[in-house]
N, C-alpha and C positions, 0 to 999 in steps of 0.2 A: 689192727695189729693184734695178734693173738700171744700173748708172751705165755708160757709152759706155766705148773705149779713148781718144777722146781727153781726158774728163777724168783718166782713173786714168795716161796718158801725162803728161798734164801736169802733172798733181801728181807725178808722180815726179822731170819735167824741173827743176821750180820749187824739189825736197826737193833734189835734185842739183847744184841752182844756186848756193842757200843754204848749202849745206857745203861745195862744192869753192871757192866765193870766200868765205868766213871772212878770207881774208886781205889781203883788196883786191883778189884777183886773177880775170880773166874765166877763164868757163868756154867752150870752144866746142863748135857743136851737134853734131861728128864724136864729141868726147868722151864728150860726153852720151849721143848714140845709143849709141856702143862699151860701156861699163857699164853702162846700162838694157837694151840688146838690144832698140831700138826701131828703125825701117826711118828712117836719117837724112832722106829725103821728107820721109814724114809726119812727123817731129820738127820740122822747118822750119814746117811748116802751125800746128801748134801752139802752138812758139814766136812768129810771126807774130800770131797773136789774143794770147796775153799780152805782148804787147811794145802793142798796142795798146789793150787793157786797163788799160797802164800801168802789169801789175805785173814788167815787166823792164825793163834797159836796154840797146839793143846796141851794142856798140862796133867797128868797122871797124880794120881794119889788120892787121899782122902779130901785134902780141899781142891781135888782137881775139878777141870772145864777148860773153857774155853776164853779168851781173851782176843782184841786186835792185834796184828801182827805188825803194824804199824795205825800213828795217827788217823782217825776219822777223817782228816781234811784231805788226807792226802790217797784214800782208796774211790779213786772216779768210778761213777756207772758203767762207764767201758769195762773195767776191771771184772767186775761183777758178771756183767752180760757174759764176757769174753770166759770166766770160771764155770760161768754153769751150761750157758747154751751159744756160742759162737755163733750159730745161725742165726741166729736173731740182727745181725748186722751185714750180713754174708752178702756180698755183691750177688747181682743178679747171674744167670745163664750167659755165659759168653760167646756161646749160637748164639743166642738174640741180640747182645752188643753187634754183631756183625753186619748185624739186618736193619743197619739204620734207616735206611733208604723204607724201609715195609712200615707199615702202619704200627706191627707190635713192635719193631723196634723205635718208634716215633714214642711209643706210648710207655715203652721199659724208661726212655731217658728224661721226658718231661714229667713222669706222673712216681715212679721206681725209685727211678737211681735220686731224685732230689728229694722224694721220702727219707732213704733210706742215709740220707746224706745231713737232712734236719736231722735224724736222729742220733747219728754218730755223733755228732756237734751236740747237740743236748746231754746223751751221754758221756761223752770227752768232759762237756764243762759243770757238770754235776757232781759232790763227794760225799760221800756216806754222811759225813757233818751238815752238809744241805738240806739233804732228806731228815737229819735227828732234827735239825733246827724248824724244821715244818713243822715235822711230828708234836715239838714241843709246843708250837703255836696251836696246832688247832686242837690239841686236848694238853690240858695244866696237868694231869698225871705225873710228868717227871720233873713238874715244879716244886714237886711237894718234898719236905724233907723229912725226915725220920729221923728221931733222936734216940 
């Protein structure tokens, strides 16, 4: 499976979002790009579809950025996928649903459709807090406090 740069952008925008405002505080998109090492442009493009997605919120002004638009626990990988790239879960060809009886359609339903059926399920039951709480496991970076 080949996932685009702008879902693996935005999933990192959204993981970046979620940690740097822990504390009330907005993130902005210079930020964001500066630590991801993502072209602040296309970081704009991105953030734009999850702001209207409605899983961010952006705020204007001098401590303006960006924040979640609701709970970490409660934004699933579907959400996400579903913001940036849709195809990414997209049922197959419905010619070839028809063609059960033919070998490619033997081969859409056993090998396709139950891929694409793990994944919706992995997706569905994944939330932005799952992914931070890895994150935090496999590097102590956002263990660390600042006083």
């Amino acid at each position: 499976m080949k996932v685009s740069t702008k879902v693996q952008y935005g999933m990192l925008a959204l993981i970046d979002i979620a940690l740097y405002s822990e504390n009330g505080s907005t993130v902005s998109g210079p930020e964001i790009a500066e630590r991801q090492d993502i072209s602040q442009k296309y970081l704009e493009q991105i953030l734009t579809h999850l702001k209207q997605a409605g899983l961010i919120r952006a705020q204007k002004g001098l401590r303006g950025g960006y924040t979640l638009s609701q709970p970490a626990d409660q934004i699933r990988l579907l959400d996400i996928f579903n913001a940036l790239d849709n195809s990414i879960l997209e049922e197959t060809d419905p010619a070839v649903r028809t063609e059960e009886q033919s070998l490619r359609g033997a081969v859409n339903c056993c090998v396709w459709k139950e891929l694409n059926h793990s994944i919706t399920v992995f997706a569905e039951s994944r939330t932005l807090s799952d992914i931070m709480q890895k994150c935090r496991e496999l590097s102590g970076y956002w263990d660390m406090y600042v006083i």
